[in-house]
N, C-alpha and C positions, 0 to 999 in steps of 0.2 A: 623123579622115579625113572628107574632104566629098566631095558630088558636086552639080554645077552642074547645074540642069534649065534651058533655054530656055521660056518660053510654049509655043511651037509644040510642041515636043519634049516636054512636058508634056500638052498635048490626046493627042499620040499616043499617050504612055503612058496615059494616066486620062482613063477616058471618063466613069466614074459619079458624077456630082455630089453632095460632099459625105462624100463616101467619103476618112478618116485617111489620107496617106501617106506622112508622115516628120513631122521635127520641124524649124522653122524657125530657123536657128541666127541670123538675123538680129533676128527681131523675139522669140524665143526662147518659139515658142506652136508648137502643132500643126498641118501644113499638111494643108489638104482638096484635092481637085482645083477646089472653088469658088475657092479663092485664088489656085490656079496660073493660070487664066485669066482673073483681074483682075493679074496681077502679071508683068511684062518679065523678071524673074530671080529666082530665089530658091536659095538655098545649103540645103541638107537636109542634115543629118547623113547620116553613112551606117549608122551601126550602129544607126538606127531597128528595132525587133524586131518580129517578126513574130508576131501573135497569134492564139490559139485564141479567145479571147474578145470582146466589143467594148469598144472606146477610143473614147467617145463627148463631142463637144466641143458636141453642141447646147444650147438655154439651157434649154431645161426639163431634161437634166441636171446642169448646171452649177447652179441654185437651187437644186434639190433638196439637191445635194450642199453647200451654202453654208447649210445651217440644220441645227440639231437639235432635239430635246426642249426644250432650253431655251428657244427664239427669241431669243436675248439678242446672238449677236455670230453675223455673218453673211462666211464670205471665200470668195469664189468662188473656185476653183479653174480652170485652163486645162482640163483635163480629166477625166473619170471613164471607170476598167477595170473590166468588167464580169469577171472572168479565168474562162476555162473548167477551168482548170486550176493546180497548184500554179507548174505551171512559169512560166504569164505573169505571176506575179509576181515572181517573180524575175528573169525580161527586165525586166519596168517595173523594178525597184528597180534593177538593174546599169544600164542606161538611164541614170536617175534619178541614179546616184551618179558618173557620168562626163559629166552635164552639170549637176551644182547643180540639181537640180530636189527640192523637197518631193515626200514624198510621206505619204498621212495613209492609215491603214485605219479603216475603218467596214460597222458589221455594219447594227444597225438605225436609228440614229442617236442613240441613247438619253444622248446625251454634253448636258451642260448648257451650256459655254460654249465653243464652238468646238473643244474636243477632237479630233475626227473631223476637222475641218477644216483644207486646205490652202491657204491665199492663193498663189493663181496658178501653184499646183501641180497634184499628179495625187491623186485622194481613188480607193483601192479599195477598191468595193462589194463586202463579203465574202458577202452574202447569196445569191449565185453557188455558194457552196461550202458547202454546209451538209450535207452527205450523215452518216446514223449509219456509220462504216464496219461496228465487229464489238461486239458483246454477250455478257460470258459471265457466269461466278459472282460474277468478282472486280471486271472493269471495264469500263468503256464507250470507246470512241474514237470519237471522232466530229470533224468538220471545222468550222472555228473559227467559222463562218458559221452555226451551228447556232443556234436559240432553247433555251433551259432547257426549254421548253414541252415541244417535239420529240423531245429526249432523255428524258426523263421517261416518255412516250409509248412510247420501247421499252423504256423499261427496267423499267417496270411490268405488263408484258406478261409478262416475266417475275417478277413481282413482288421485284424492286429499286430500289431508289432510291440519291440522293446521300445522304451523310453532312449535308452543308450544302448547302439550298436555297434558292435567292434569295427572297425575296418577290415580285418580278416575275419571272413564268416566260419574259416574253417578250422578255428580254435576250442577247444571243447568248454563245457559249460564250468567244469570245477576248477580247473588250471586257471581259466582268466579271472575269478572269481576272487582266488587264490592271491592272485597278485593286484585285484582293484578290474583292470578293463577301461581303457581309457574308448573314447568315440568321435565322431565327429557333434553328440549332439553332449556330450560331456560339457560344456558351456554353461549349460545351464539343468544337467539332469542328473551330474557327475559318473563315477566310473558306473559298470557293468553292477560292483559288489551295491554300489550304492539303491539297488530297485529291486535287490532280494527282498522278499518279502518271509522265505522261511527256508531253513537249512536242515539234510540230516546227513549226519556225520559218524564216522567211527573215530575214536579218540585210541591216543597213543597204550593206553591201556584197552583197546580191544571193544569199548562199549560203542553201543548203536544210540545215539542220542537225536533227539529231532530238536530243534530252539529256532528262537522266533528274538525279535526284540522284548514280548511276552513271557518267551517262555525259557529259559535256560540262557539268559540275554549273553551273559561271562563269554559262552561260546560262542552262539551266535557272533556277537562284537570281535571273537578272534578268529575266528573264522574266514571275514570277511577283510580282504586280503593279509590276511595272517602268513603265508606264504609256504604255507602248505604245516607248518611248524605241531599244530594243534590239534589236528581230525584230517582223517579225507574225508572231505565232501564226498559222497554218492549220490544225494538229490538232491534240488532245488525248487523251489516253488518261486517263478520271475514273478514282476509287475509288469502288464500289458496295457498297452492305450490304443485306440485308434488309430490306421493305417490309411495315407492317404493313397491316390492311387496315381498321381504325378509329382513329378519337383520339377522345377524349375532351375538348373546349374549353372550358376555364375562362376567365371574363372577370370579372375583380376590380376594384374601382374604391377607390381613396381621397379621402382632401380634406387629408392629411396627408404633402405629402414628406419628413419622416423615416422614417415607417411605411412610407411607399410603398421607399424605397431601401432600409430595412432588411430589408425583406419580401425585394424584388429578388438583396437579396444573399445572404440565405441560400439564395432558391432556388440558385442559378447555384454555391451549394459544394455543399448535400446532393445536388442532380441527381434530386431526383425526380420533377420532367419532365421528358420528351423534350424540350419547345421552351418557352423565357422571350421574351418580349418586354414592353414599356413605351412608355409615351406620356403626353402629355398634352394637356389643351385648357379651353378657357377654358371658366368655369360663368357661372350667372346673378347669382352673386352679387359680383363682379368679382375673383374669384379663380381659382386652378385645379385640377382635377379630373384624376387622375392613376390611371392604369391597365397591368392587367400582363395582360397575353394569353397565356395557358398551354397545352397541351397533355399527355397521356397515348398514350401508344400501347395498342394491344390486341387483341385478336381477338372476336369475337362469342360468348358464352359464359363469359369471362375479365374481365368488366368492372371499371375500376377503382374502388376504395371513395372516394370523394370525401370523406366526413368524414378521412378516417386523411389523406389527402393534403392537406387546406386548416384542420385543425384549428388549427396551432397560429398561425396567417397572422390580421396585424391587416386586414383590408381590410373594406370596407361588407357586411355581408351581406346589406341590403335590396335591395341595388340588383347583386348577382352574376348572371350569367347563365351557366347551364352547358347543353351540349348536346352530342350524339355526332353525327359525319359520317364519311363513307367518307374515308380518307387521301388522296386526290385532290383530294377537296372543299375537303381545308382548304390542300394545295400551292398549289391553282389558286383561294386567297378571293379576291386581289383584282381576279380578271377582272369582276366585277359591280361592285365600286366604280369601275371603271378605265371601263367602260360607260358609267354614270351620269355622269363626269365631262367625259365627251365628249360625252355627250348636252347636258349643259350649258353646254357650250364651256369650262369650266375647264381641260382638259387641252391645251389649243390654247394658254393665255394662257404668257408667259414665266415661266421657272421659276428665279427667282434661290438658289436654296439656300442651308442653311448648315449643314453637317453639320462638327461637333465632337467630340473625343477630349480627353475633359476627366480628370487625374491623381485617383484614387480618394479621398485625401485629400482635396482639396479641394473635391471634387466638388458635394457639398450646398452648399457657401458661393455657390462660384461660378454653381450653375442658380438657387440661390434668390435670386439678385441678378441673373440674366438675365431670369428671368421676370417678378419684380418691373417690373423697367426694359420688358418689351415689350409692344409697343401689338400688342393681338391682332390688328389691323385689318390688321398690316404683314406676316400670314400669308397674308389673301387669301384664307381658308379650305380653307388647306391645313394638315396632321397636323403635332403634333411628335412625334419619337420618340425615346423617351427608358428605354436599357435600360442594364443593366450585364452587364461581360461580363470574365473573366481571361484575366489577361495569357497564360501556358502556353500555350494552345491554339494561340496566332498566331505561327507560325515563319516564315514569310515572310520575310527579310533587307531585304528594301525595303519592306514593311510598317507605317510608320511609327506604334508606337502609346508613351501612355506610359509612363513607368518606374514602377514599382510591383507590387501582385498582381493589380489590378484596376484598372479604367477605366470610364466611363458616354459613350455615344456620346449625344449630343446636339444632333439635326437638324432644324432649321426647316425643313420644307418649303413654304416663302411660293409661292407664286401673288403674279405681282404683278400691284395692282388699282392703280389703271386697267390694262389691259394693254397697257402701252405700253414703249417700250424706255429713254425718260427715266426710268422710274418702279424697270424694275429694275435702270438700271447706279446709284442712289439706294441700292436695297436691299442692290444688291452694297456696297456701301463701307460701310452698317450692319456685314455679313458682316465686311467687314474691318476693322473696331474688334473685334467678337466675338473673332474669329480673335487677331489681337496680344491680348486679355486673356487667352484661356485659354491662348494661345505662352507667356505673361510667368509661368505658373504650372504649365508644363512640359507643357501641352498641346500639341497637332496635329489635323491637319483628315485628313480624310477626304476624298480629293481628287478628289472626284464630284459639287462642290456652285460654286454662283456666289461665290466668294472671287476677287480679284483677286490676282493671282498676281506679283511681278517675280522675275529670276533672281536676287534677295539672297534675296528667299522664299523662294525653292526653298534655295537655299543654305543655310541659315537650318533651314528643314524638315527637312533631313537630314540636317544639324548634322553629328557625327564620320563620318559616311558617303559625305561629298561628296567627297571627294577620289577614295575607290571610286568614285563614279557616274560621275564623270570620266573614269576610268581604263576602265570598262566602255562604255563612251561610245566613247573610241578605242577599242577593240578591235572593238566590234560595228556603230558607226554613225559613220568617221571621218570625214566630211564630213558631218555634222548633217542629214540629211535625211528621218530619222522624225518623227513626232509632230510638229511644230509647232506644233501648236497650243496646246501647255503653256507655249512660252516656256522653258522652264528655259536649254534653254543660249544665251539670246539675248544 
């Protein structure tokens, strides 16, 4: 249903210039009152909604919303919802799915290759909704717009925490959700999605649904890194445990990746720390130097014995470094690196990624012939991370990790030098040689990284599952109008 405005009949309605008021069924963009008095007629839809929030089409939010984290792939969207509420987003989605309109959610932008992003669609800015709602023994709820930071923040107040914490606190609660959330205690508690205890969502037809593993489980399970494909997340109810109020950080170094993954793996079975993590980086001698970052929990008076703990571990002992900090300190380490990196403009440059799920058997052949073959220069002096982690822990159903007991994640995180955009859509097609080697040996990617993506890919990626995605696909977003920016169903 339409309704016809005149110019004239248009001044008399809308006086404030510049001021949203419907949707232009003709040129199929947002009409201002700036347009109606450059313009003899214009057709408006009629079931335009009426919002709590703003619906803003100016260019400085239309750029904003056309770039991420990565700077790599840029699409401007027609508009950005500011939503004051749950409900206008589900006007924008019902809207949205009764006129073919995209539409992309975005918390802080933290997406690497257009992710967040809607071409010549509507992008909502969840950062509008981030309230903690309730705090008790068990769990936390809070609104999908939230940062890890924020939550954290109350929850330690009462002295709790997550099960599994991001390494960047300042990623929002629905986005990482979104995608899984890997952590440093993911060893054993797996991603972020994996300690939801209950989700509410708007689905690609417009409904406000709440599900649980109980309750509406279909979504719930797609949900939970579903990749944005199925609902946006708007709240969350986490699981919380006890927060200790010291760690104890062990920083081990090798020059031997046998030693170094042997090491890795028996931590990640005996579990006698709290948090495993790995990496590597080039030495001076054109080889690489390989390290595992550990933690202890504990209380002040209770310290842990560090020989009994690192005794039987082959790692450098000249070169270890152990130190105690408050548990906060160590959630929140890499806000100083993450400073420094903007101080220096590297956190500005594009960020082509390449984060890999490489099969446990193969694991050592396959990095020791990656590293081999990579030219350090093509990092840009950015980290590799490079941990092992079992399979058990990661339940997620759209989770994609591989077959076996164990896996090693395996993430370039390039900075690309020059920073230029020819340089990293270069690096991305490196990415995607990497990607087909470790696919051809029963790997997958971790789908938060500059890999180019086609819908065989996707297809491909989720191998006996695609048919399900499909099928969840209609039920929850039957005219394709979430996430776009993955491509899957293009």
């Amino acid at each position: 249903m339409t309704k016809t405005l005149t110019r004239r009949s248009a001044i008399k309605e809308f006086i404030t210039a510049g001021v949203i008021i419907g949707f232009n069924l003709q040129t199929r963009s947002w009409a201002t009152a700036d347009t109606l008095f450059n313009t003899q007629s214009i057709t408006l839809a009629k079931d335009f909604p009426d919002f709590e929030g703003e619906l803003l089409t100016d260019s400085d939010s239309l750029q904003k919303a056309s770039d991420d984290f990565g700077h790599i792939i840029h699409h401007i969207p027609k508009a950005v919802l500011k939503p004051a509420s749950v409900q206008d987003i589900s006007k924008m989605v019902k809207f949205a799915m009764h006129h073919q309109i995209d539409v992309a959610a975005r918390g802080q932008g933290f997406s690497t290759t257009g992710e967040t992003q809607a071409e010549a669609g509507v992008v909502i800015d969840m950062a509008t909704l981030a309230a903690i709602k309730t705090v008790n023994t068990s769990s936390v709820s809070v609104e999908a717009g939230a940062s890890w930071l924020t939550v954290l923040e109350h929850t330690l107040t009462s002295k709790q925490t997550l099960p599994t914490v991001p390494d960047f606190l300042e990623l929002t609660v629905g986005g990482t959700i979104s995608v899984g959330g890997f952590g440093s205690q993911s060893f054993q508690f797996g991603t972020l999605a994996d300690n939801v205890l209950e989700l509410t969502a708007i689905t690609g037809k417009g409904e406000l649904i709440n599900c649980s593993p109980t309750r509406n489980p279909s979504l719930f399970h797609s949900l939970r890194s579903g990749l944005g494909q199925f609902g946006i997340i708007v709240e969350a109810r986490l699981k919380i445990v006890p927060a200790p109020s010291q760690v104890r950080l062990y920083q081990l170094y090798y020059d031997d990746l046998s030693l170094f993954m042997k090491d890795n793996l028996q931590l990640i079975t005996d579990k006698r720390f709290d948090t495993v993590q790995g990496g590597a980086e080039p030495n001076n001698s054109g080889g690489w130097t390989f390290s595992l970052q550990t933690t202890k929990y504990f209380e002040t008076g209770n310290e842990p014995d560090d020989d009994i703990l690192l005794n039987d571990l082959s790692y450098n002992i000249d070169t270890t470094i152990i130190q105690s900090l408050p548990f906060f300190a160590y959630l929140n380490r890499l806000a100083p690196i993450v400073e420094q990196l903007k101080k220096i403009g590297a956190w500005y440059y594009p960020h082509p990624w390449c984060p890999l799920l490489v099969p446990g058997i193969q694991a050592e052949s396959f990095i020791s012939d990656t590293l081999l073959n990579l030219n350090p220069a093509d990092l840009g002096g950015g980290p590799i991370l490079l941990s092992a982690y079992s399979c058990p822990p990661f339940k997620c159903p759209l989770f994609q990790i591989p077959k076996g007991h164990y896996f090693f994640y395996l993430s370039l995180m390039r900075n690309a030098t020059p920073p230029t955009n020819e340089r990293a859509l270069e690096l991305m097609q490196t990415n995607k040689q990497l990607y087909e080697q470790v696919k051809a040996i029963g790997g997958a990617q971790y789908p938060v990284g500059g890999i180019p993506m086609t819908s065989d890919d996707w297809k491909a990626h989720y191998n006996r599952k695609w048919r399900l995605i499909k099928t969840l696909k209609h039920w929850y977003d039957p005219k394709l109008i979430l996430g776009p920016g993955r491509g899957i169903f293009q």
